[in-house]
C-alpha positions as CSV (number, residue, x, y, z in Angstrom):
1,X,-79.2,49.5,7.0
2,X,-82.4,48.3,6.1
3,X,-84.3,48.8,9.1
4,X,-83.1,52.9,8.3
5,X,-83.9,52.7,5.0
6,X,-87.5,51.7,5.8
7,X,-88.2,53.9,9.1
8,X,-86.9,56.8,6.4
9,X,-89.3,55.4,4.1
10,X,-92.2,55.3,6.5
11,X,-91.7,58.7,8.2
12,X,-91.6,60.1,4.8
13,X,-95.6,58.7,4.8
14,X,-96.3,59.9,8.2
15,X,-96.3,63.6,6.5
16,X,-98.5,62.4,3.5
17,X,-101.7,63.4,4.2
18,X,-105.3,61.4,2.5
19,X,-103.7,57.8,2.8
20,X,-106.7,56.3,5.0
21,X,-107.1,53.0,4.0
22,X,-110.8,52.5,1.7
23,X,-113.3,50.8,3.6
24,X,-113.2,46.8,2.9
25,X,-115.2,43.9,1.6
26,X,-117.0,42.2,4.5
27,X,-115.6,38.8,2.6
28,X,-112.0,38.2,3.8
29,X,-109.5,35.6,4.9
30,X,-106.6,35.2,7.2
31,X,-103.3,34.5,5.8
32,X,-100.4,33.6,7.4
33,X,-97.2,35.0,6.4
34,X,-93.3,33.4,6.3
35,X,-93.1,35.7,9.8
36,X,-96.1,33.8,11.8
37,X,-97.6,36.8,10.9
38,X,-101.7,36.2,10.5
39,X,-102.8,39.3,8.0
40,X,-106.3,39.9,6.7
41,X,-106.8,40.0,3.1
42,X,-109.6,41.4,1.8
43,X,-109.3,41.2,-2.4
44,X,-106.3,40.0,-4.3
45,X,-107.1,41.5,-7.8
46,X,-104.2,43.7,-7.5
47,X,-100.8,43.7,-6.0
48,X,-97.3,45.5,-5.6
49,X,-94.0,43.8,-4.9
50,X,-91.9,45.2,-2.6
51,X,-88.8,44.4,-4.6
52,X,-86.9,43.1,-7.6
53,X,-86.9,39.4,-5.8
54,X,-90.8,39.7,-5.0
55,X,-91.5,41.0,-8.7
56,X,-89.5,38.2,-10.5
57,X,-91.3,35.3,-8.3
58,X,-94.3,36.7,-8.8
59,X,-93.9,37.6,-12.5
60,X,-94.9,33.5,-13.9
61,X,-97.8,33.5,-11.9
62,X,-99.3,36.7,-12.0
63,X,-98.1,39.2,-13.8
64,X,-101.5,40.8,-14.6
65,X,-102.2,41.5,-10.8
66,X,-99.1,44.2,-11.2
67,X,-100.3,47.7,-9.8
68,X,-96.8,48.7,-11.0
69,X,-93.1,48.1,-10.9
70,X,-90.7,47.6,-8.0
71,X,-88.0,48.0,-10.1
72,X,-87.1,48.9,-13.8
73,X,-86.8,46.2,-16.4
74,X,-82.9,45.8,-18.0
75,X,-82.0,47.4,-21.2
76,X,-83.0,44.3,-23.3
77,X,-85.9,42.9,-21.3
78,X,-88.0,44.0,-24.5
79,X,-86.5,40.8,-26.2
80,X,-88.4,38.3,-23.9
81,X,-91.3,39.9,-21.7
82,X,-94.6,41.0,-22.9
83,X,-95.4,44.7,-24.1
84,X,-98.1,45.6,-21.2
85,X,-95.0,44.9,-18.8
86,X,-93.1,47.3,-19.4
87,X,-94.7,50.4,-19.8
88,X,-96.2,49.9,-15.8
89,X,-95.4,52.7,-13.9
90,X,-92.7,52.8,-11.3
91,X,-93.1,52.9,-7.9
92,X,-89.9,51.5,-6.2
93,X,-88.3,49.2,-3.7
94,X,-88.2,49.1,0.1
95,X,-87.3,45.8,0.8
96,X,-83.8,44.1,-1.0
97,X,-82.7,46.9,-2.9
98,X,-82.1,50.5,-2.9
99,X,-85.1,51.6,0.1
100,X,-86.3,54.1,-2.8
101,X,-90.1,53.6,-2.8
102,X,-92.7,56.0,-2.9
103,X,-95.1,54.7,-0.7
104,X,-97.5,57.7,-1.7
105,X,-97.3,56.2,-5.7
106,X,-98.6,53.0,-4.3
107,X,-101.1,53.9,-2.5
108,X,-102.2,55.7,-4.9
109,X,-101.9,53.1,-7.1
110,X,-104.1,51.2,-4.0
111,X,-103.0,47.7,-5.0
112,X,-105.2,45.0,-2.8
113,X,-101.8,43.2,-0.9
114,X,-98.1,44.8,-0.7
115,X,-96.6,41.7,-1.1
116,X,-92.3,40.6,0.1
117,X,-90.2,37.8,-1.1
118,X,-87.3,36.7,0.1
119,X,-84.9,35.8,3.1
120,X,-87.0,36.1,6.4
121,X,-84.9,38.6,8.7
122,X,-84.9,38.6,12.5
123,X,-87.5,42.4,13.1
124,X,-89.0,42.0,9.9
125,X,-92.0,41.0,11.3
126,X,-92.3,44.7,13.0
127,X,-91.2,46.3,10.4
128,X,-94.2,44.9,7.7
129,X,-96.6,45.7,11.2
130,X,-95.9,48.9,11.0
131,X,-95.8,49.4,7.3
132,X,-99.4,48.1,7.0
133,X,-100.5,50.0,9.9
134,X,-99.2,53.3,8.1
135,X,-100.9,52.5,4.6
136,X,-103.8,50.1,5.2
137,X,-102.4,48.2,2.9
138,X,-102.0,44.3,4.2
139,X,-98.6,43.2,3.8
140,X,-97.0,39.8,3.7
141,X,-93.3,37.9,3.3
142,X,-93.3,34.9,2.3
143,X,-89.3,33.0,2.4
144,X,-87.7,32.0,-1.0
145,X,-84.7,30.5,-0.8
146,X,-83.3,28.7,-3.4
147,X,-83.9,25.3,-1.7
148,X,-87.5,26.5,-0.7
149,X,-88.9,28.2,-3.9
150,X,-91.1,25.2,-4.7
151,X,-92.9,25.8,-0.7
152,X,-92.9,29.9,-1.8
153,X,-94.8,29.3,-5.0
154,X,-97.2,27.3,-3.0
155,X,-98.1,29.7,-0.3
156,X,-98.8,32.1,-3.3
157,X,-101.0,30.1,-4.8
158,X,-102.8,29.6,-1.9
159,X,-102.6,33.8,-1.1
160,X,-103.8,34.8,-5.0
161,X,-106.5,31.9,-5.7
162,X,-103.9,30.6,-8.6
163,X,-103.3,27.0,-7.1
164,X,-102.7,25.4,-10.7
165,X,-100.4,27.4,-12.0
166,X,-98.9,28.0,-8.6
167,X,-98.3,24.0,-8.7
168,X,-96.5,23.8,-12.2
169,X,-93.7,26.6,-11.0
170,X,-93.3,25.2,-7.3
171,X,-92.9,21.1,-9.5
172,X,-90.6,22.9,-12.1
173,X,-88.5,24.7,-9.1
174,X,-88.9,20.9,-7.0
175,X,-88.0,18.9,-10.4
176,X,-84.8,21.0,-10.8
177,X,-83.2,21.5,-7.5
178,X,-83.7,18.0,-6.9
179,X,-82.2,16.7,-10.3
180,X,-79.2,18.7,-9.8
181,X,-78.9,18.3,-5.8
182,X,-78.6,14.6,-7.5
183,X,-76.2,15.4,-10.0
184,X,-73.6,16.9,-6.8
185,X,-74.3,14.1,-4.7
186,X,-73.5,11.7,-7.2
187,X,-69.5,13.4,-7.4
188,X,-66.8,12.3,-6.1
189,X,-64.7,14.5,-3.9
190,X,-62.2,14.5,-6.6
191,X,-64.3,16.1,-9.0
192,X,-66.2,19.1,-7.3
193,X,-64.7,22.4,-8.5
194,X,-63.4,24.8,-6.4
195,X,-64.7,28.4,-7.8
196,X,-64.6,31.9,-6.8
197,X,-67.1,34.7,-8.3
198,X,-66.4,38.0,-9.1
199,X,-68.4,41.2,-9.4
200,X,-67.7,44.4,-9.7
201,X,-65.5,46.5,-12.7
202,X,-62.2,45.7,-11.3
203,X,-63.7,41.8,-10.5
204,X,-62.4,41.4,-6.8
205,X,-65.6,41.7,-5.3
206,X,-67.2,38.2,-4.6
207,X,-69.7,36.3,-3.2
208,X,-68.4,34.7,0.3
209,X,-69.1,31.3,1.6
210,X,-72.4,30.8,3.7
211,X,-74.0,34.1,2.2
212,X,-77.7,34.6,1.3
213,X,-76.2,35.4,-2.3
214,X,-73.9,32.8,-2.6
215,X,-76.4,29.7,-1.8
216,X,-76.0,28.7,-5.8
217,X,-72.0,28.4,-6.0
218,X,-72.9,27.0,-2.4
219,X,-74.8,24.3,-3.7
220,X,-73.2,23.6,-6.9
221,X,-69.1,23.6,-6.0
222,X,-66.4,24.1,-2.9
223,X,-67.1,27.7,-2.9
224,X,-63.4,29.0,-2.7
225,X,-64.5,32.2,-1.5
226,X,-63.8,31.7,2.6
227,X,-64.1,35.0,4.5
228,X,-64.8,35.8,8.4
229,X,-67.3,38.4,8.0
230,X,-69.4,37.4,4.6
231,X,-71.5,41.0,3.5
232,X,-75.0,40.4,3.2
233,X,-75.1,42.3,-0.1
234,X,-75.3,41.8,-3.8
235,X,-72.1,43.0,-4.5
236,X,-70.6,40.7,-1.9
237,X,-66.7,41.4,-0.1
238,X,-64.0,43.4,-1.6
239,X,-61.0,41.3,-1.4
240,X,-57.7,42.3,-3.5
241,X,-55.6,40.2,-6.3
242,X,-53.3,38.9,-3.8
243,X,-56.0,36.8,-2.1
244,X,-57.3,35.4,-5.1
245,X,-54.1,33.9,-5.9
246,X,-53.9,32.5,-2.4
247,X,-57.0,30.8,-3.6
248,X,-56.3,30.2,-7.1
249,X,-59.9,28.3,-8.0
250,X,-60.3,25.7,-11.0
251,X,-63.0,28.8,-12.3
252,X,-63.3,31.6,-12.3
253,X,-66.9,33.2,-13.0
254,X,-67.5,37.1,-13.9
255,X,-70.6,38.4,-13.4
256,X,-71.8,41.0,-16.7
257,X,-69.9,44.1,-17.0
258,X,-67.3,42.8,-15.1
259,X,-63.8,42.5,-16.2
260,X,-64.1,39.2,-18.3
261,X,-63.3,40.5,-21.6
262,X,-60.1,41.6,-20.3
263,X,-58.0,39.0,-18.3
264,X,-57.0,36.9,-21.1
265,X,-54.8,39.9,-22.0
266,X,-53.7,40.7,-18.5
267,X,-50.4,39.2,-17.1
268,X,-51.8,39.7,-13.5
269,X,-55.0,37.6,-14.0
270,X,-52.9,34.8,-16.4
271,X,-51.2,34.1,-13.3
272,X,-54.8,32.1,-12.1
273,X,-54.9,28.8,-13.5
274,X,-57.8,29.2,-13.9
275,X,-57.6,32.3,-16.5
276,X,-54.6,30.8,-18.2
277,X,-56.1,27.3,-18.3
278,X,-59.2,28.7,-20.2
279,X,-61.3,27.9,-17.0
280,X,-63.3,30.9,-16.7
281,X,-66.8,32.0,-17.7
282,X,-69.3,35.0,-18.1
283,X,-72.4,35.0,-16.6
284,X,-75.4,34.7,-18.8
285,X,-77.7,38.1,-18.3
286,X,-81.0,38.4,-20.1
287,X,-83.3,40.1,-18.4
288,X,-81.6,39.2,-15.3
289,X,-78.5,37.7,-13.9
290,X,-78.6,33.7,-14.0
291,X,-77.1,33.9,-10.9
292,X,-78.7,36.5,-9.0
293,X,-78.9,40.0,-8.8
294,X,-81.1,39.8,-7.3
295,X,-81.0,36.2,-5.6
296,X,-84.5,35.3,-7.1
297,X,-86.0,32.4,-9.0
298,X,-83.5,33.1,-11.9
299,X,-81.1,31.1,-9.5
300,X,-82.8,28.0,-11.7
301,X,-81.4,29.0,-14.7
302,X,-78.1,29.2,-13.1
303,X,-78.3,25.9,-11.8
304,X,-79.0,24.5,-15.4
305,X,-76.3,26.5,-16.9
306,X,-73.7,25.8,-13.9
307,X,-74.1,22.6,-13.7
308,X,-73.5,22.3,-17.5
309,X,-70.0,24.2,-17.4
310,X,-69.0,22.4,-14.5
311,X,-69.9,19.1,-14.6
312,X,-70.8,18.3,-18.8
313,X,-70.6,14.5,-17.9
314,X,-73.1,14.6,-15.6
315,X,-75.3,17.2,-17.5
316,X,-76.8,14.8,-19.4
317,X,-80.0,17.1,-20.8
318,X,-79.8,19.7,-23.5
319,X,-78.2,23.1,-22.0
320,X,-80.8,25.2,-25.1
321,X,-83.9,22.8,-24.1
322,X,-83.7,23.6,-20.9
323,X,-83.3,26.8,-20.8
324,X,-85.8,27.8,-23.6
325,X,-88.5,25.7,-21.3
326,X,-87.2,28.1,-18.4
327,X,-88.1,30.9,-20.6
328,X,-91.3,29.6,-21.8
329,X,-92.5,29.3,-18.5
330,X,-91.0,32.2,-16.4
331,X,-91.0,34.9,-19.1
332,X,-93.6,33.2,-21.5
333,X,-91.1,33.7,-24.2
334,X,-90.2,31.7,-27.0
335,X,-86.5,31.6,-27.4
336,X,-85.3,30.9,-30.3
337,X,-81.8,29.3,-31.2
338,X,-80.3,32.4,-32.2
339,X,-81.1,33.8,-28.6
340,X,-80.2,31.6,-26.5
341,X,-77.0,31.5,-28.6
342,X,-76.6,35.0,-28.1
343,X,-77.0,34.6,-24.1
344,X,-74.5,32.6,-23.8
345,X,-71.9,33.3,-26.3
């Protein structure tokens, strides 16, 4: 699907006429990309992420580089990002979302470096060939996964000239993957939690074992959510109610506008022992889902707050502390009490 959505994309350039690339600085370097792929880059004062993943990473570290907007900020982002963000204009995504860039809004918006973060894909490295070739517009990937964002915020600092700051995220991302990689270790079998999470406004979508979106529960718990043929997406597999009794996790977890608010009342979801044992949660959201949605570095905040719900013995550090230093650092926002108590309420 996404190989269409980007040959639409790029045939859609093909009939856009004035797009040569400007002539370029003698003064240039090679980087290499997450694909082997060696791309000149010429300036880095400006850049456009190809996608809501790419646009969160890159968000801590250099926000003021933004040409525009891969994707449109949530309702609420207001409450924690700074003014100047959100009135960029909006160009779009191509890559891990809904293919809908305008490729003639970025060039004109002639950013210095189209820049893709994520999962590394077998063709992708054709694909951002012929992408570049068609604008004149270098483009790199660099991986982020969630066990390899400290490596990803590295190679960025390396790309934009912003090695010190680049240093503090990749130490944060290190510093908390390891402490609660730790925390799991340290369990005994006995005490993992089996969980299953659901999406979607009827809450039997979910996020299947082994996916790309479900390396957090993964990582965290005995992901209960077994299927032969995990989706690749966001919005993970359709299953029905009869399944997720088979399973019957110790939680449950809803992502937003999904059905939490209603299956305390509903005798169909009481039978989960989980519902009727009070073993169920919403996910945080503000600006973005703690637990993806996309699968970006929010993941970290989700990690703190699972963790927490899950294992409160273990958690030994302050669930507002922790997040508010998230907050401080990703967003440079300072969340108050009163905030973070209405995140998570």
């Amino acid at each position: 699907m996404k190989k269409v959505i980007l040959a639409t994309v790029l045939l859609t350039l093909l009939s856009f006429t004035g797009c040569a690339p400007a002539e370029q600085p003698a003064e240039s370097f090679v980087f290499t990309d997450s694909c082997g792929r060696e791309v000149q880059i010429y300036e880095t004062d400006s850049i456009a992420p190809t996608g809501a993943m790419a646009q969160m990473v890159l968000m801590p570290l250099a926000s003021d580089l933004f040409c525009g907007l891969a994707s449109d900020w949530s309702s609420d982002a207001e409450l924690y990002l700074k003014e100047e963000l959100l009135t960029l204009p909006l160009y779009g995504q191509i890559f891990n979302g809904k293919g809908d860039m305008s490729l003639e809004e970025v060039i004109r918006l002639s950013p210095d470096v189209l820049i893709d973060i994520g999962e590394t894909r077998p063709g992708m490295a054709e694909e951002l060939d012929q992408l570049q070739e068609l604008t004149g517009i270098p483009t790199v990937h660099i991986q982020a996964t969630l066990d390899t964002m400290d490596t990803t915020y590295q190679m960025l600092g390396m790309l934009l000239g912003r090695r010190e700051k680049a240093d503090e995220l990749s130490a944060y991302c290190e510093e908390i993957y390891q402490r609660t990689a730790g925390i799991i270790e340290s369990l005994d079998t006995s005490e993992t939690q089996t969980v299953v999470y659901c999406l979607g406004d009827k809450g039997l979508n979910v996020l299947a074992r082994g996916s790309y979106h479900a390396e957090l529960l993964d990582m965290l718990c005995e992901n209960a959510t077994v299927l032969d043929n995990p989706s690749p997406g966001g919005f993970g597999n359709e299953i029905d109610m009869e399944q997720l009794l088979l399973w019957d996790p110790h939680w449950i977890l809803f992502a937003p506008d999904s059905v939490y608010a209603s299956v305390a009342s509903d005798p169909l979801w009481l039978r989960l022992s989980a519902i009727s044992n009070g073993q169920y949660a919403e996910v945080p959201q503000g600006p973005y889902n703690w637990m993806g949605m996309p699968p970006s570095v929010n993941r970290y905040l989700g990690m703190i707050w699972l963790t927490d719900l899950l294992y409160p013995k273990e958690a030994t550090f302050d669930l507002y502390e922790e997040v508010a230093a998230y907050y401080a650092l990703f967003y440079d926002c300072h969340l108050t009490e009163d905030m973070f108590s209405a995140l998570i309420e």
